[in-house]
N, C-alpha and C positions, 0 to 999 in steps of 0.2 A: 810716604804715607799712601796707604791704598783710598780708592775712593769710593764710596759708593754709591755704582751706578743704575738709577730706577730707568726703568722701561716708560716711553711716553708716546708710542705707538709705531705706525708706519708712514715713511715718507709719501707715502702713495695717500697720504691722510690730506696731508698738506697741498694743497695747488701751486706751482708755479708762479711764483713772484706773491709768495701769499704768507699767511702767519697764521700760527692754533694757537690758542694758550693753555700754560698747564698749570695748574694754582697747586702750592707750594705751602711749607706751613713760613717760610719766611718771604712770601709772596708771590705775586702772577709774572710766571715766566714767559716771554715769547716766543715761540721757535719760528723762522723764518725759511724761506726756501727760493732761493734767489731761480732765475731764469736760465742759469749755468748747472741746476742742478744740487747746490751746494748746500747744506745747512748750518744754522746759526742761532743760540741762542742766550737770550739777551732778557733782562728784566723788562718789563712790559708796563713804563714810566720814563716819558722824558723830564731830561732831568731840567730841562725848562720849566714846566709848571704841571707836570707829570700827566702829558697824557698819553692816549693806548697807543703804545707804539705799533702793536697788531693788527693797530685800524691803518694804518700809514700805508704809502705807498711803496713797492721793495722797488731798487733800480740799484745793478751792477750790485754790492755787497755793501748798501747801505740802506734805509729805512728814512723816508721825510715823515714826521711826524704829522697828525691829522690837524692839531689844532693850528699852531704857528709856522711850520715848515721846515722847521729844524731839520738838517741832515745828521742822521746818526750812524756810525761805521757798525756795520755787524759784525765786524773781525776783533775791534778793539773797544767798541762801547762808547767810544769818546765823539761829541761834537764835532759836526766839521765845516770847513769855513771860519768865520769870524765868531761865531758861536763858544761860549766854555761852558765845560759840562762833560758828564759820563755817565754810564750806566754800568752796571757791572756784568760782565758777559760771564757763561756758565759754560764750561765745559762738556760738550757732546760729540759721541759717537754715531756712529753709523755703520751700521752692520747688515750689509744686506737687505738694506733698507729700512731695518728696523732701528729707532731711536732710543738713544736712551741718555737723559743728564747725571751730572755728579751733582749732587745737592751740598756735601760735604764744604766745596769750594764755596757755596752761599751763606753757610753758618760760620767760617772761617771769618767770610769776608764783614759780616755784618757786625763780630766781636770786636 
């Protein structure tokens, strides 16, 4: 299945160790941009008691949540530690900097 992938700016948008959000019609996306460079993104709700995971702290390719601490993997979405829980992470490119999601894989996921 092909995906379709919307444009959601430039990595030069994003800070280092930082998060943008991009609001979705099936909700607020986060994209992340770790210290390594890399990016990541993820629904922007923990699945604890749902908060901005945007606002959180990024360290190595994970996300501590603002409210309770929660560590959340940017690779796979899932709690980590002792914690259960997920978010569903979204498929992004990176093309010369420029970003773009598949929204496709978020309507999938939500039916």
């Amino acid at each position: 299945m092909d995906m379709n992938w919307i444009a959601i700016g430039n990595i030069a948008d994003i800070p280092l160790r930082g998060a943008r959000c991009v609001k979705t019609p099936q909700g607020k996306i986060a994209v992340f941009r770790t210290a390594e460079n890399e990016v990541f993104a993820i629904e922007d709700h923990c699945p604890h008691k749902g908060g901005p995971l945007s606002q959180g702290i990024v360290h190595a390719k994970a996300v501590t949540c603002p409210l309770h601490n929660w560590v959340i993997s940017l690779e796979t979405g899932k709690a980590l530690g002792a914690d259960l829980g997920a978010v569903k992470t979204v498929p992004l490119r990176n093309e010369d900097g420029a970003l773009f999601i598949a929204l496709e894989s978020l309507m999938m996921a939500a039916e």
